[in-house]
mmCIF file of the N, C-alpha and C atoms, coordinates in Angstrom:
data_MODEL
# 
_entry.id   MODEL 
# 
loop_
_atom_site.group_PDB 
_atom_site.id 
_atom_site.type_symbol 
_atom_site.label_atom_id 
_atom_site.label_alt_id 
_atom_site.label_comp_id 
_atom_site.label_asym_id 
_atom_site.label_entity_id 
_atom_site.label_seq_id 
_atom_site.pdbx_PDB_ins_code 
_atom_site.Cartn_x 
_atom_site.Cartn_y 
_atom_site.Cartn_z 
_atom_site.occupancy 
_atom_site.B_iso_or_equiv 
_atom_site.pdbx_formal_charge 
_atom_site.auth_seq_id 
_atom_site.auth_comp_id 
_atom_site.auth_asym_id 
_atom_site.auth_atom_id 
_atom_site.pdbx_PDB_model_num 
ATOM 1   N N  . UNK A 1 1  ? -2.222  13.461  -1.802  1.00 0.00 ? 1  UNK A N  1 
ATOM 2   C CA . UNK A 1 1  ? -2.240  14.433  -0.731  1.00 0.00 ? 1  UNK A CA 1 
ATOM 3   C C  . UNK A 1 1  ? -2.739  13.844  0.579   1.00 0.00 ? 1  UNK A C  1 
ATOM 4   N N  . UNK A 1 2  ? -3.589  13.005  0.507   1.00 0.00 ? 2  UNK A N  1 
ATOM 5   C CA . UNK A 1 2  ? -4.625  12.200  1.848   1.00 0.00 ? 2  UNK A CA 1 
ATOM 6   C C  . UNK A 1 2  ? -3.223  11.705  3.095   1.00 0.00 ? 2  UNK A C  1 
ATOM 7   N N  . UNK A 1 3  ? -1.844  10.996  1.457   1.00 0.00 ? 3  UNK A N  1 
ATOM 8   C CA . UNK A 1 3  ? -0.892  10.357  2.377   1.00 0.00 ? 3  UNK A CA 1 
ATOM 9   C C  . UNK A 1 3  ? -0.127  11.115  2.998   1.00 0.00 ? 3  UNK A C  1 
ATOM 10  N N  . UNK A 1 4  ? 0.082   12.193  2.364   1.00 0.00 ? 4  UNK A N  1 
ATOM 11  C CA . UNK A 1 4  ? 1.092   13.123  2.766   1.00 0.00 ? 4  UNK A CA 1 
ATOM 12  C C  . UNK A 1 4  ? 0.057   13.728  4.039   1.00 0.00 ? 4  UNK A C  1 
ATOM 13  N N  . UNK A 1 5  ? -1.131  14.395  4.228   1.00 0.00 ? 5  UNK A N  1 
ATOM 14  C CA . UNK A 1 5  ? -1.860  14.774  5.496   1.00 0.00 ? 5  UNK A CA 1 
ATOM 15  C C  . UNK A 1 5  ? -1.493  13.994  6.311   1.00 0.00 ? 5  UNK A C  1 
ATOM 16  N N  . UNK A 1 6  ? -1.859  12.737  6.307   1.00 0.00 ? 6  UNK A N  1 
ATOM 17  C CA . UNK A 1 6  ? -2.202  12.043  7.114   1.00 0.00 ? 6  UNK A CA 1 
ATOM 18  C C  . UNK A 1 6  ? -0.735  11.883  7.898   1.00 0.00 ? 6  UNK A C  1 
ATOM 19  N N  . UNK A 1 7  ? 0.070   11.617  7.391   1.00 0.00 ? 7  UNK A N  1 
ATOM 20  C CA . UNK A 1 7  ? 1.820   11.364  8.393   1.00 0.00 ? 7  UNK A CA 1 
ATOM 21  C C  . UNK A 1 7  ? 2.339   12.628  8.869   1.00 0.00 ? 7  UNK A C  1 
ATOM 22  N N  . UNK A 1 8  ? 1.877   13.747  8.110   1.00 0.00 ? 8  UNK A N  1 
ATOM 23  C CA . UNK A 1 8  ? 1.949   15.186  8.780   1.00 0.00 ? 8  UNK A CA 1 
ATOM 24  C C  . UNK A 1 8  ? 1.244   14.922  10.215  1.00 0.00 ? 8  UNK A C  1 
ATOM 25  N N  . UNK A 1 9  ? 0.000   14.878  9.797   1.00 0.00 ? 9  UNK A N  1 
ATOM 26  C CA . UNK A 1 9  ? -0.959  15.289  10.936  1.00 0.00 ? 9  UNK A CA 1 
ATOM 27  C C  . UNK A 1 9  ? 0.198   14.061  12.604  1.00 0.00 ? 9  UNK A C  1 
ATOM 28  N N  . UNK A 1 10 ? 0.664   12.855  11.952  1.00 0.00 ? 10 UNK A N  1 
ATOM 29  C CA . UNK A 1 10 ? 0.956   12.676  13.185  1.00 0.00 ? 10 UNK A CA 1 
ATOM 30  C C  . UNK A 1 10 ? 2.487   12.292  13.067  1.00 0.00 ? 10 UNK A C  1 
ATOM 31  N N  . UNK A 1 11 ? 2.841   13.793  12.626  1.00 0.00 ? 11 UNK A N  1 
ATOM 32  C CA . UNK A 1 11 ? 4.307   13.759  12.760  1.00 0.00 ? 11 UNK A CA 1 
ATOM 33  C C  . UNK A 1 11 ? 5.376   12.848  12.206  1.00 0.00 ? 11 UNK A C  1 
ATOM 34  N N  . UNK A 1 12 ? 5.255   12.119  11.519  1.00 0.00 ? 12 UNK A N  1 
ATOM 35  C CA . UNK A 1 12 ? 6.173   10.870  10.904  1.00 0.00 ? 12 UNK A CA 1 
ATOM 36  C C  . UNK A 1 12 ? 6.237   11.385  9.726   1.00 0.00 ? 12 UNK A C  1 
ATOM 37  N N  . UNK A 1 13 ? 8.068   11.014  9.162   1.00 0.00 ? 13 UNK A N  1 
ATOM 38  C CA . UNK A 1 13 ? 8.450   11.337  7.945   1.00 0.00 ? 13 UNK A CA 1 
ATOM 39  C C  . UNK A 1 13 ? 7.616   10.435  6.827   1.00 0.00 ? 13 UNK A C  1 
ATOM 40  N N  . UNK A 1 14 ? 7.051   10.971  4.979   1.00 0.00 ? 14 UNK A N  1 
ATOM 41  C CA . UNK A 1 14 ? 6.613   9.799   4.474   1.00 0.00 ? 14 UNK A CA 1 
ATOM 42  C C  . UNK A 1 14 ? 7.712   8.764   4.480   1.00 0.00 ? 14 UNK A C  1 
ATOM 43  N N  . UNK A 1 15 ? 8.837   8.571   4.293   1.00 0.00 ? 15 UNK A N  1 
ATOM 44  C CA . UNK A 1 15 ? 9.465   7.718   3.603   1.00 0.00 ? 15 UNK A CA 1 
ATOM 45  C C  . UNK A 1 15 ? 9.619   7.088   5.165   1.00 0.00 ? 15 UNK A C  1 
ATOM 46  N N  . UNK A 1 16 ? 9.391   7.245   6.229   1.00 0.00 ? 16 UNK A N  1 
ATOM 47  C CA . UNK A 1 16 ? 9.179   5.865   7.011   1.00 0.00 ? 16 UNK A CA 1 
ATOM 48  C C  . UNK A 1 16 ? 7.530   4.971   7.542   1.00 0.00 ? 16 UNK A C  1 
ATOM 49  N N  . UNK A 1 17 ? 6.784   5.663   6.677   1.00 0.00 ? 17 UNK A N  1 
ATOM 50  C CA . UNK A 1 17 ? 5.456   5.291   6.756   1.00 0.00 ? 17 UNK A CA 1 
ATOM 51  C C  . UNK A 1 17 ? 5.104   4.096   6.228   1.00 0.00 ? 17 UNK A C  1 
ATOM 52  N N  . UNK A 1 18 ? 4.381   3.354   6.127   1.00 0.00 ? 18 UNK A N  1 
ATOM 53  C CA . UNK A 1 18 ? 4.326   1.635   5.268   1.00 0.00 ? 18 UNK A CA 1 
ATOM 54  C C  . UNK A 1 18 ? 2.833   1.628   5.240   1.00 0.00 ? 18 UNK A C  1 
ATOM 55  N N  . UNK A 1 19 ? 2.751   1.716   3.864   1.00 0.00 ? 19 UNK A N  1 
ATOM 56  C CA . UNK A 1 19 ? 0.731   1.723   3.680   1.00 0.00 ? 19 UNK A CA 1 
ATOM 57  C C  . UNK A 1 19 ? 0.459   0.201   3.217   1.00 0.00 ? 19 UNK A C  1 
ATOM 58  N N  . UNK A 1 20 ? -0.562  -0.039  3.629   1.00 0.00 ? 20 UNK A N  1 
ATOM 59  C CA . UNK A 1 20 ? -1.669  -1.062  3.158   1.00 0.00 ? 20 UNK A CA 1 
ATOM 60  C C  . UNK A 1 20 ? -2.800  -0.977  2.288   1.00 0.00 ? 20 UNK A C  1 
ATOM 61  N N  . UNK A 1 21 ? -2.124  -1.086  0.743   1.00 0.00 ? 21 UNK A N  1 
ATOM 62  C CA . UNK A 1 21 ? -3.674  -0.936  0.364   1.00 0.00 ? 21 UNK A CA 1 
ATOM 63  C C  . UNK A 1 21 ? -4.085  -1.916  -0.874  1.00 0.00 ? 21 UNK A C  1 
ATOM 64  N N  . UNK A 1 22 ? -5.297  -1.888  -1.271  1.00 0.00 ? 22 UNK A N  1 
ATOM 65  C CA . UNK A 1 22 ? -5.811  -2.489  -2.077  1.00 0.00 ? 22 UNK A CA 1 
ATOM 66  C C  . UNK A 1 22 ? -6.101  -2.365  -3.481  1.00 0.00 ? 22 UNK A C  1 
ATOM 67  N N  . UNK A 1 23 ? -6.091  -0.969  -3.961  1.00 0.00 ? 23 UNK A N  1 
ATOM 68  C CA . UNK A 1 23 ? -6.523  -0.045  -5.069  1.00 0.00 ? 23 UNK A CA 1 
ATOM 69  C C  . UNK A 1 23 ? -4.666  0.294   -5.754  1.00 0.00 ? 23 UNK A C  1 
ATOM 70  N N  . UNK A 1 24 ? -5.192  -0.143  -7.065  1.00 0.00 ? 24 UNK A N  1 
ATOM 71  C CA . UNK A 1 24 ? -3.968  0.490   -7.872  1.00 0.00 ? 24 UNK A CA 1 
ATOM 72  C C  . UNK A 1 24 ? -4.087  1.902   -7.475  1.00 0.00 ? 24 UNK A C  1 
ATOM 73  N N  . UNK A 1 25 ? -4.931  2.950   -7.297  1.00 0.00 ? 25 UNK A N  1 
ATOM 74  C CA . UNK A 1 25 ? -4.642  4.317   -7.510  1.00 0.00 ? 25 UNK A CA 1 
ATOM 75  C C  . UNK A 1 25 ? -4.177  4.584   -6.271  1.00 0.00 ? 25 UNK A C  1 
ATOM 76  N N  . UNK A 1 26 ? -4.290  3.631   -5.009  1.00 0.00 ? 26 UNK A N  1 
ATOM 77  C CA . UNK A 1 26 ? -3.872  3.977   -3.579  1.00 0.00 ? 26 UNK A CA 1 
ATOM 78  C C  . UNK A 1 26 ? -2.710  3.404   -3.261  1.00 0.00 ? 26 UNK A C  1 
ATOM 79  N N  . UNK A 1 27 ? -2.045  2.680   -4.622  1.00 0.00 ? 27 UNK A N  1 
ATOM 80  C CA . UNK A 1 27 ? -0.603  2.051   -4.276  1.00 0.00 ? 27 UNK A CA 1 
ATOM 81  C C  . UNK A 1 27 ? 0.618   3.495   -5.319  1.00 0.00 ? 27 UNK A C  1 
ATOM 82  N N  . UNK A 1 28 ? -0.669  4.051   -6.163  1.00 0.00 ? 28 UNK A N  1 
ATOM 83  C CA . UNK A 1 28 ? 0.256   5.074   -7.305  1.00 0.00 ? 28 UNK A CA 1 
ATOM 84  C C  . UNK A 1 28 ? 0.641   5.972   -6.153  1.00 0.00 ? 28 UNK A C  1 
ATOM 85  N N  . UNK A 1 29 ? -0.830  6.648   -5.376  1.00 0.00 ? 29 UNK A N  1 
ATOM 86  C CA . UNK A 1 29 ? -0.379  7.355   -4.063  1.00 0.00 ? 29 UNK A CA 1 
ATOM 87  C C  . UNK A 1 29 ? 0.854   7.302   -3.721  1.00 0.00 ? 29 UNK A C  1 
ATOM 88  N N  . UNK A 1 30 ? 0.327   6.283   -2.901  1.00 0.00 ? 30 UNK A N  1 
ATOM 89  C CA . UNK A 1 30 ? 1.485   6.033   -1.224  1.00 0.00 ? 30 UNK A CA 1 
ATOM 90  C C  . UNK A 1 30 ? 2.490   6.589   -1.974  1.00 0.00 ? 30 UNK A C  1 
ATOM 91  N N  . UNK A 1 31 ? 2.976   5.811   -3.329  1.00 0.00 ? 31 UNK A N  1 
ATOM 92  C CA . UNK A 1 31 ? 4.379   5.563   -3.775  1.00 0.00 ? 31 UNK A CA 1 
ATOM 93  C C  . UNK A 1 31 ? 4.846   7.022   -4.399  1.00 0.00 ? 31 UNK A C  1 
ATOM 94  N N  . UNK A 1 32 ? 4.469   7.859   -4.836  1.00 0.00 ? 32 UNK A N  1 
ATOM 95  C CA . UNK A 1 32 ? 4.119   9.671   -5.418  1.00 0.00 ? 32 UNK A CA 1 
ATOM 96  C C  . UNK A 1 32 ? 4.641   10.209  -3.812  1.00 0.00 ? 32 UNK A C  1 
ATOM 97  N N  . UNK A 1 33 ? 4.163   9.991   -2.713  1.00 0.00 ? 33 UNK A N  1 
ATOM 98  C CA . UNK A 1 33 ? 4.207   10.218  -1.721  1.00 0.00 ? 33 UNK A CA 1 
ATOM 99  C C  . UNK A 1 33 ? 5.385   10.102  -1.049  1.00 0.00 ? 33 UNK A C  1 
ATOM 100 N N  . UNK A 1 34 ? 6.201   8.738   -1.261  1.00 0.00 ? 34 UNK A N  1 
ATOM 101 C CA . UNK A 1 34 ? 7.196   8.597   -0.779  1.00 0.00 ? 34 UNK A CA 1 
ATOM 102 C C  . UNK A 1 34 ? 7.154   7.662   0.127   1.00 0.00 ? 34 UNK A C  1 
ATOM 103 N N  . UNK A 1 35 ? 6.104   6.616   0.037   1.00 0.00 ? 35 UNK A N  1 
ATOM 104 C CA . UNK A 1 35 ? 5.838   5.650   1.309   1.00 0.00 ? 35 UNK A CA 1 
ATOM 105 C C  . UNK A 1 35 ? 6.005   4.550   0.597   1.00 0.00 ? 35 UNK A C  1 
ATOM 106 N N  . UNK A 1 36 ? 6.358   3.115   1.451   1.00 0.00 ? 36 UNK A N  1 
ATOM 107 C CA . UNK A 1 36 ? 6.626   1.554   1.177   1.00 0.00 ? 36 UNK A CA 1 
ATOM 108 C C  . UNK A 1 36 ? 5.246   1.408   1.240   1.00 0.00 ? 36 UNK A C  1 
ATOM 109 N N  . UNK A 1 37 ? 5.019   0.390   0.714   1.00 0.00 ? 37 UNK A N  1 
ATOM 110 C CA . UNK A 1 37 ? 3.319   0.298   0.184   1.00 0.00 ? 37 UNK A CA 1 
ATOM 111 C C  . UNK A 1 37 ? 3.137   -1.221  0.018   1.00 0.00 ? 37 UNK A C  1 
ATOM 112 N N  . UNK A 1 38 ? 2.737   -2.219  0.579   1.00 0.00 ? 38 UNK A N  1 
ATOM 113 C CA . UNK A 1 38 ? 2.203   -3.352  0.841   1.00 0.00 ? 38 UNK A CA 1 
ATOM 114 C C  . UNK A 1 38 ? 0.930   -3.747  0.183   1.00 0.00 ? 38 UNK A C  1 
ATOM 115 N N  . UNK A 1 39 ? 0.789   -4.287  -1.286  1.00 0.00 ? 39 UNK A N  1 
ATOM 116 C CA . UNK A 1 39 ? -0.841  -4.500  -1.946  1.00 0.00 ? 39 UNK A CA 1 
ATOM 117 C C  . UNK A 1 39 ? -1.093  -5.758  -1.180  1.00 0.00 ? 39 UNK A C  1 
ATOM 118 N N  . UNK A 1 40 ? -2.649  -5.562  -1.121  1.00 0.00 ? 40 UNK A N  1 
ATOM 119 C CA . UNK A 1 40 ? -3.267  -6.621  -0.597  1.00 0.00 ? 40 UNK A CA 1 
ATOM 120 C C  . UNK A 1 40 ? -4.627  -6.995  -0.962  1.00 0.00 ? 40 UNK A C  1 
ATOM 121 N N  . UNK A 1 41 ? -4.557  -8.765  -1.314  1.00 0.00 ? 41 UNK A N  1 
ATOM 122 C CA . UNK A 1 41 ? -5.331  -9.170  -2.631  1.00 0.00 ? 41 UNK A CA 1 
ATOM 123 C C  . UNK A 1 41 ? -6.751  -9.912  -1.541  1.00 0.00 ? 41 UNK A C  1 
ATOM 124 N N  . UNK A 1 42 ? -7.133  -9.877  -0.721  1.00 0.00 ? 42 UNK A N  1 
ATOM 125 C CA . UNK A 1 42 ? -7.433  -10.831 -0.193  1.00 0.00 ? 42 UNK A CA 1 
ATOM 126 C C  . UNK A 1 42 ? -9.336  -10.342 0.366   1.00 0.00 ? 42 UNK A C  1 
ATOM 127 N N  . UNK A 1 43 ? -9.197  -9.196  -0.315  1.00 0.00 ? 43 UNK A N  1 
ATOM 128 C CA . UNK A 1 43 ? -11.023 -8.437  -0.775  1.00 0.00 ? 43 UNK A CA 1 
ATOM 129 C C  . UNK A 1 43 ? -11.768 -9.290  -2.097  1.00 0.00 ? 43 UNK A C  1 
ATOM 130 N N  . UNK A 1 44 ? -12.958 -9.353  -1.751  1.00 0.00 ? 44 UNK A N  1 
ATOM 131 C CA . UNK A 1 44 ? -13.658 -9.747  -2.894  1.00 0.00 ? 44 UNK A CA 1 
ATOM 132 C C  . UNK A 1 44 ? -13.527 -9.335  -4.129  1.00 0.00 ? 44 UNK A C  1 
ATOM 133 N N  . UNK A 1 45 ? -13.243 -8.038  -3.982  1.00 0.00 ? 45 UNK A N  1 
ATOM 134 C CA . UNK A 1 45 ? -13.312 -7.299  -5.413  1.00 0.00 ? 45 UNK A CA 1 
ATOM 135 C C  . UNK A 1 45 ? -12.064 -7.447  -5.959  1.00 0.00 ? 45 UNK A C  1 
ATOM 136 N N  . UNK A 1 46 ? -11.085 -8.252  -5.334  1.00 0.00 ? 46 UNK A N  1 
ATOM 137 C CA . UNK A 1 46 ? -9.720  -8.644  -6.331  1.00 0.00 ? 46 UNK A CA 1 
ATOM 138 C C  . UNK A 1 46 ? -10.041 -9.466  -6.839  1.00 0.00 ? 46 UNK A C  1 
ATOM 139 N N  . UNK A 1 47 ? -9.608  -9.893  -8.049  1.00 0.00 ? 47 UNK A N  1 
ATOM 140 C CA . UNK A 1 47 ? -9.667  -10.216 -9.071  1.00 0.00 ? 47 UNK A CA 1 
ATOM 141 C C  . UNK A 1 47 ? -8.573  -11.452 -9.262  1.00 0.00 ? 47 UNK A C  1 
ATOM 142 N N  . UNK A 1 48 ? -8.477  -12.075 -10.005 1.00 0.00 ? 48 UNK A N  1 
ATOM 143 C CA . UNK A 1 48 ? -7.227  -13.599 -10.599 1.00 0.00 ? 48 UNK A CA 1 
ATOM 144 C C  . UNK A 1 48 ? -6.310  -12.257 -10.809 1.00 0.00 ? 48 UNK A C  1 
ATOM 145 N N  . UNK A 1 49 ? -5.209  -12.023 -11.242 1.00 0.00 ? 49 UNK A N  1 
ATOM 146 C CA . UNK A 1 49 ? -4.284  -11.104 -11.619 1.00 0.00 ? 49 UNK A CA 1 
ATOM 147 C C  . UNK A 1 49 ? -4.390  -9.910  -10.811 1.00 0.00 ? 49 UNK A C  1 
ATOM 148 N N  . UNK A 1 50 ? -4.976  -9.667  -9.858  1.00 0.00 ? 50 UNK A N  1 
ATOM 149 C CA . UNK A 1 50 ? -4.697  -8.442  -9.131  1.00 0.00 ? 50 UNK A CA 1 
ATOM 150 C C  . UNK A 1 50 ? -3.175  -8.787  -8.874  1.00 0.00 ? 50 UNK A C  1 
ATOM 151 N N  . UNK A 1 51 ? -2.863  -9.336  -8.045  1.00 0.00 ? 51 UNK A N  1 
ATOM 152 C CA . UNK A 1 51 ? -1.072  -9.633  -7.318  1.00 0.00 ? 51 UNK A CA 1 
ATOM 153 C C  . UNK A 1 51 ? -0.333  -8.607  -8.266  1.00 0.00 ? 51 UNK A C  1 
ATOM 154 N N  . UNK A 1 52 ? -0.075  -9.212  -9.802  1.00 0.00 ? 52 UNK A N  1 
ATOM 155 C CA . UNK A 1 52 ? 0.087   -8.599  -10.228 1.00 0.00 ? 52 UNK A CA 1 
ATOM 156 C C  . UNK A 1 52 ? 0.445   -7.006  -11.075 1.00 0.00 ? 52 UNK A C  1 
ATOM 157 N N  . UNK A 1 53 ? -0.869  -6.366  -10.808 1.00 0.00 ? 53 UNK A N  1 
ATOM 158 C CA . UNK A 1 53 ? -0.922  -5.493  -11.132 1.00 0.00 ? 53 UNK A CA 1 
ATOM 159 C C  . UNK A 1 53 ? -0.823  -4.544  -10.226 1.00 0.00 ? 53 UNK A C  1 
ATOM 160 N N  . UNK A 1 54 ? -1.273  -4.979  -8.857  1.00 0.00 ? 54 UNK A N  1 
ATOM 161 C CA . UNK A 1 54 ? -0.788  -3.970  -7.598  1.00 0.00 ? 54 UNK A CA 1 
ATOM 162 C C  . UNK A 1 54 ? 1.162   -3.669  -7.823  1.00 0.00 ? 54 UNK A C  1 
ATOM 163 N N  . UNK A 1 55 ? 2.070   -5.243  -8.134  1.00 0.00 ? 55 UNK A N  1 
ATOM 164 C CA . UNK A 1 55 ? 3.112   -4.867  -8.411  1.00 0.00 ? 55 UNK A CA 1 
ATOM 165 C C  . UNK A 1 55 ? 3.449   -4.130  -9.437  1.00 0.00 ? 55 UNK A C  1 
ATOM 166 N N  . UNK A 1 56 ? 2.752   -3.947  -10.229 1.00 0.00 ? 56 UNK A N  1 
ATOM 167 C CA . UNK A 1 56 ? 3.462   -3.285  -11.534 1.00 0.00 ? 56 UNK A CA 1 
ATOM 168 C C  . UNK A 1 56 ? 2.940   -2.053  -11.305 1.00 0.00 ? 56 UNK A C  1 
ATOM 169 N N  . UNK A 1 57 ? 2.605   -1.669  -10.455 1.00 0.00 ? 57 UNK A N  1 
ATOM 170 C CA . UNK A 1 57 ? 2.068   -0.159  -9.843  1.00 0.00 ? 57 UNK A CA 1 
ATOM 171 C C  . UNK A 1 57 ? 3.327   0.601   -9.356  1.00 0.00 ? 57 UNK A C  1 
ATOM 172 N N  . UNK A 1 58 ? 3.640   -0.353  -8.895  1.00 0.00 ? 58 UNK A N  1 
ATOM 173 C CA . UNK A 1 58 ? 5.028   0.378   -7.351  1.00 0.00 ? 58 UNK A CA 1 
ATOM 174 C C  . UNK A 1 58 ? 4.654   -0.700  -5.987  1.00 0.00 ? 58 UNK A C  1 
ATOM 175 N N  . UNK A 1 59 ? 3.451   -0.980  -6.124  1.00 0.00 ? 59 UNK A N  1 
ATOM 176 C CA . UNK A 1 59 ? 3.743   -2.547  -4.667  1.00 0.00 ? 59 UNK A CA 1 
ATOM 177 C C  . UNK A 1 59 ? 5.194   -2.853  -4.503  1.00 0.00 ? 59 UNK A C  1 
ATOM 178 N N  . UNK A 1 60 ? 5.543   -2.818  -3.161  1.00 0.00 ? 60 UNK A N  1 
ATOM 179 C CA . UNK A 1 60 ? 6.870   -3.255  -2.274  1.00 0.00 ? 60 UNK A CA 1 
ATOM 180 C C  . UNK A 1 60 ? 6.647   -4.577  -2.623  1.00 0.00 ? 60 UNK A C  1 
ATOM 181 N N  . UNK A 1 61 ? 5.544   -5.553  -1.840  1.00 0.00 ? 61 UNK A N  1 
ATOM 182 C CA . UNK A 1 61 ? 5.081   -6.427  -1.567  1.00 0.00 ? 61 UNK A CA 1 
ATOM 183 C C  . UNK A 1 61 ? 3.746   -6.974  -1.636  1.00 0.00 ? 61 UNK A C  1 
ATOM 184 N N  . UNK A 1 62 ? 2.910   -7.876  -1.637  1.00 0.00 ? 62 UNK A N  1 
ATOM 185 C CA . UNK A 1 62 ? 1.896   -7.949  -1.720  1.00 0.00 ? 62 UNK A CA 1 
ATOM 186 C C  . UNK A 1 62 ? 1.389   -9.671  -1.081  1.00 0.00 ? 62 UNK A C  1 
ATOM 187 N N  . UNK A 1 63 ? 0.749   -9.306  -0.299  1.00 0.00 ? 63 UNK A N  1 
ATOM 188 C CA . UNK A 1 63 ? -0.048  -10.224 0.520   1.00 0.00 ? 63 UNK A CA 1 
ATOM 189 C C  . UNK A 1 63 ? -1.661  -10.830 0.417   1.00 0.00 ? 63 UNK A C  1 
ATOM 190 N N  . UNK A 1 64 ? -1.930  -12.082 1.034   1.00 0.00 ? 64 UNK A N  1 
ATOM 191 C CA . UNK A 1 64 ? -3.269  -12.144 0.204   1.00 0.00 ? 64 UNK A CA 1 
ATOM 192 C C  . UNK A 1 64 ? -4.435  -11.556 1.606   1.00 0.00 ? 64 UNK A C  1 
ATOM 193 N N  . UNK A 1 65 ? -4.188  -12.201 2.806   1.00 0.00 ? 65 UNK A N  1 
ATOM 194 C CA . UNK A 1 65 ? -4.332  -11.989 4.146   1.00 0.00 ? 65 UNK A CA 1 
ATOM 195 C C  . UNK A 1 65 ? -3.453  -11.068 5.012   1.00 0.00 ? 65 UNK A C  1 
ATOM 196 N N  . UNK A 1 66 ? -4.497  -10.662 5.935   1.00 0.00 ? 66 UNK A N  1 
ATOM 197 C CA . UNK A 1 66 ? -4.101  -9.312  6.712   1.00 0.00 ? 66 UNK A CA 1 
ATOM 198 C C  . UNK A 1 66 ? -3.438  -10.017 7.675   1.00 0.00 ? 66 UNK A C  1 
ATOM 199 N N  . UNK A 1 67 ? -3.835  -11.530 8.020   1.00 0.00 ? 67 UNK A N  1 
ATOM 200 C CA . UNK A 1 67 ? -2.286  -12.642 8.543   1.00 0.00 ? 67 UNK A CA 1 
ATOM 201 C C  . UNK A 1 67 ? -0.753  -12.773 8.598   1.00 0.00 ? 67 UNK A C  1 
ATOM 202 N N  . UNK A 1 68 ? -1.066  -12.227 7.088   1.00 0.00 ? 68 UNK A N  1 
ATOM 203 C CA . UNK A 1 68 ? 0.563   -12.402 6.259   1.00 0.00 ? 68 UNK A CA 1 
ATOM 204 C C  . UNK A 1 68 ? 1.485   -11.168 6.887   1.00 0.00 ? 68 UNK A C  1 
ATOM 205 N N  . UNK A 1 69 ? 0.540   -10.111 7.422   1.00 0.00 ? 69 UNK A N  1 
ATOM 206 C CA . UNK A 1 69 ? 1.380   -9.351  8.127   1.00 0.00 ? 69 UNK A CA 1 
ATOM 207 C C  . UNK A 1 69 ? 2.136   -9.067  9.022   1.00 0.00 ? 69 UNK A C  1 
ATOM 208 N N  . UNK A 1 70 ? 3.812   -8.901  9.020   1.00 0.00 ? 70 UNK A N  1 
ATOM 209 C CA . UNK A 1 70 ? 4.365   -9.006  10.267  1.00 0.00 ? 70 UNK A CA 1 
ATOM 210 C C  . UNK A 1 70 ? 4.922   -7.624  10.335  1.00 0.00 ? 70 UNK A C  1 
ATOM 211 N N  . UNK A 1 71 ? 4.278   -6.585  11.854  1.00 0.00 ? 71 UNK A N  1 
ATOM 212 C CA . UNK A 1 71 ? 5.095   -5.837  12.022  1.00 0.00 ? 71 UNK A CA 1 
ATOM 213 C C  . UNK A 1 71 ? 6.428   -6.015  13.184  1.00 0.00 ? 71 UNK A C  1 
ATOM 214 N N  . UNK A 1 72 ? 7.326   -5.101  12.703  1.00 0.00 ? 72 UNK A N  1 
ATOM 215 C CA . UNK A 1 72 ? 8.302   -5.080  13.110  1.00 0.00 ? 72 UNK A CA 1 
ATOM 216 C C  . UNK A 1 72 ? 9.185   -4.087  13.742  1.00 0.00 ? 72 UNK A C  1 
# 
């Protein structure tokens, strides 16, 4: 619901929204939601096999650095 508020509140459809997150339960979100969802491993609290498991969530993509990001 947080994702769906939040693109309400500023007018944008979900399915053109693109989240960043770190948490399997914030990649189950986005993706329930209807948003492209970018995991990103590059917090302390990830783990050897995070990459992973953010993809087998619904991760689009997954990056280790907030570097790796190109918007477009």
């Amino acid at each position: 619901d947080v994702f769906l508020h939040a693109a309400d509140a500023i007018s944008i459809r979900p399915e053109a929204c693109m989240v960043i997150e770190d948490s399997l339960n914030g990649v189950v979100a986005a993706k329930r939601a209807g948003m492209k969802v970018i995991g990103l491993t590059g917090n302390d609290h990830c783990l050897t096999g995070h990459r992973e498991k953010l993809l087998s969530v619904g991760a689009d993509s997954v990056v280790d650095h907030f570097e790796e990001l190109v918007i477009t």
